[in-house]
Each structure stands twice: as structure tokens, then as C-alpha cells.
Phi, psi and omega in degrees: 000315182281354165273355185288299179309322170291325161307310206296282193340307176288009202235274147049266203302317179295314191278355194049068186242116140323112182240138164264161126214174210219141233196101166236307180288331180297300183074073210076337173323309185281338173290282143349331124348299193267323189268347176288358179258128176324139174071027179262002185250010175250345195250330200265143203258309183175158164220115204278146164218104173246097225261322210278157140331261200347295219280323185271003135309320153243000160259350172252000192039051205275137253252135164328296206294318176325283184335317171244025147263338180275313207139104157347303177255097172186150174000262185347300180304293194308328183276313124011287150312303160307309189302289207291322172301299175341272189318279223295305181271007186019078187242149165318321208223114164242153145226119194242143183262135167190084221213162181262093187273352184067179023245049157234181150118050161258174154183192218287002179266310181248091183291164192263155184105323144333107144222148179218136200255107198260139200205111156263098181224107186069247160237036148260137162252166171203150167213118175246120164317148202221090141260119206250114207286335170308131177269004199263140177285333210275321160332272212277015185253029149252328171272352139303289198283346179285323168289342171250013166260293151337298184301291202311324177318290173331293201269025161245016203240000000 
């Protein structure tokens, strides 16, 4: 992970570029990822770890009605997210997490291991489904931020 994080960063920094992220099965991890690397404070804009409904609701304004019709962990929500962070921190690169890292809350639609990972840059958007088969939570929330350390890679290169 940390050499992952060290690409994204010097590649950050080279193109002067900004990043955000709205964090939830992770729970800050991929933010701590990034900042734990030198010089992430020329790249990094903020990071929200919004875990609860409630938190992703007034601090992302992700709309209530998603929420209980979607899910927490679903497109929608994540996408949601991606967005509403994106305006509030107006950074180049937003990203946002949302998922069953367990090992409880699943069901039968939503297996533990369920994450979707939201990636905002100008006007592309991407929101990617995620099963990430290790059932250990610590597992697939390492496997959440190495998948959103790629994607970011992808989409700055």
C-alpha cells in the first residue's frame, strides 16, 4: 500500500492536482494512506470519514430519501457522495467509499465484502462495484483503499 500511496502522491504533485475523500467501511484509512507519505500536504485537500447514515447526510448532503430507498452501501449512495464531496471541497480528485467491511451487517444482496468506490475528476465520473472475497474486515478495508489507489492512478495518468 505504501508504495501505491507514494505513486499517487508524486503523480499528485507533478500534474498539481488536489485530492479529497468521504471514507466510510474504510474509516479514514485510504486518507492516512495518503498523508502518512511526505509532502501529501501540497496534494491533500480533506477527509471526511462519514461512518453513520446521519454523518453521511449532513456533512455530504447525501439526500435521506437515497438512503432508504438504496441503501448505505449501494451506487447511489456512493455516487452521492462523490459528487457532494467534490462541490464542498472543490479539490481536482474526489473519492469516496461505501461498504460491508463485517463481519457483520450483510444480507443476502449485500455480501460482506461489498464496496463501491466513487471517483470524481472534472466531469468524469466512475462509481466501481467492488467484492472483495476475503471475509477478515481488516482484509477487505486494505483491499478497498489498494482498489482506490489504482483507480486514482488510472484516472490521473
Amino acid at each position: 500500500m505504501k508504495k501505491l500511496s507514494q505513486k499517487v502522491v508524486r503523480l499528485l504533485k507533478k500534474k498539481k492536482l488536489k485530492i479529497s475523500f468521504a471514507e466510510s467501511c474504510t474509516g479514514g484509512l485510504l486518507s492516512s494512506s495518503i498523508t502518512s507519505i511526505n509532502g501529501s500536504s501540497k496534494v491533500f485537500e480533506i477527509g471526511f470519514v462519514t461512518y453513520s447514515n446521519k454523518s453521511k447526510i449532513s456533512s455530504l448532503k447525501v439526500p435521506k430519501k437515497t438512503i432508504i430507498k438504496h441503501g448505505a452501501v449501494s451506487f447511489e449512495t456512493c455516487l452521492s457522495m462523490v459528487k457532494n464531496l467534490n462541490k464542498i471541497s472543490k479539490a481536482n480528485i474526489s473519492v469516496s467509499i461505501t461498504g460491508i467491511a463485517g463481519p457483520k451487517g450483510k444480507t443476502k444482496k449485500k455480501p460482506v465484502g461489498l464496496v463501491f468506490i466513487g471517483i470524481k475528476k472534472g466531469n468524469k465520473t466512475l462509481v466501481k462495484k467492488c467484492l472483495f472475497k476475503n471475509k477478515k474486515r481488516t482484509s477487505i478495508q486494505k483491499a478497498a483503499v489498494n482498489k482506490s489507489l489504482n483507480l486514482i492512478l488510472s484516472f490521473i495518468k
